[in-house]
N, C-alpha and C positions, 0 to 999 in steps of 0.2 A: 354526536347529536342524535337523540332520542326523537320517534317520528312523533308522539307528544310537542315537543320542540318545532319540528317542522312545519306542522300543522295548524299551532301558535302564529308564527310567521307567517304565513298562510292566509292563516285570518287577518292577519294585523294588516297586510299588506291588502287586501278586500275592504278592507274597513278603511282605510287610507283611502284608496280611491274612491270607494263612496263621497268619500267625507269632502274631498276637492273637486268631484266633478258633481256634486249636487245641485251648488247655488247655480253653475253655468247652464244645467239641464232646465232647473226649475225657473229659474228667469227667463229661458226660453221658449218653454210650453206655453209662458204665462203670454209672452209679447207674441207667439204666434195663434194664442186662440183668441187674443183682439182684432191681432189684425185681419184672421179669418171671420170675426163675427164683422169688422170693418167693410172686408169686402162681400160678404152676404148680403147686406145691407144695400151697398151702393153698388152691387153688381160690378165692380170693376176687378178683371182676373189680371195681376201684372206681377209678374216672377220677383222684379226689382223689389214690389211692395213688402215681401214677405223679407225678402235676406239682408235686405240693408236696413230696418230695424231690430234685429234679431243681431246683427252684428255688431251696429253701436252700442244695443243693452248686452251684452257679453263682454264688449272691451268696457263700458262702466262697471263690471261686476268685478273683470281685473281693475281695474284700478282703486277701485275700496278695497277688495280682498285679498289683493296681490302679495303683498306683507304677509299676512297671516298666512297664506297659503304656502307661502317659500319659508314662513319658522317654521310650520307643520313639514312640513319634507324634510326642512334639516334637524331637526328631531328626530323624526322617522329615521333620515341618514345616522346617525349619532346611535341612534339602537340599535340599528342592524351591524352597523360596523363593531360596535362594543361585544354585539354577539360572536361577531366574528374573532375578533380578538380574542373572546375568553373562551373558545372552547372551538 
């Protein structure tokens, strides 16, 4: 295996995890600068406020993308294995 090769994989596997931990980040920022602008507003400072909707819009985001996340992996599995196999 040529470091060419390596560094491909490299990438692929950077790019991979981009690509599945995006919508949990980005649905996250979103439900926490509401809820921050939430509590700016009404002055109430509660630890609960923040983590327990941030946590249901994260287990909604699995459960729409859950599927597609787990063919993307095994994909991903299936090419790296091939790789491995062929050389």
């Amino acid at each position: 295996m040529t470091d060419l090769q390596v560094l491909d994989i490299l990438y692929q596997t950077f790019q991979m995890a981009v690509r599945l931990t995006m919508p949990f980040l980005l649905v996250s920022m979103i439900v926490g600068v509401i809820i921050a602008i939430f509590q700016a507003a009404t002055q109430i400072n509660e630890q609960t406020m923040t983590f327990v909707p941030k946590f249901l819009a994260i287990l909604a985001v699995m459960g729409f993308l859950g599927s597609s996340i787990l063919a993307m992996l095994q994909d991903f599995l299936r090419n790296m294995v091939s790789l491995i196999a062929g050389g």
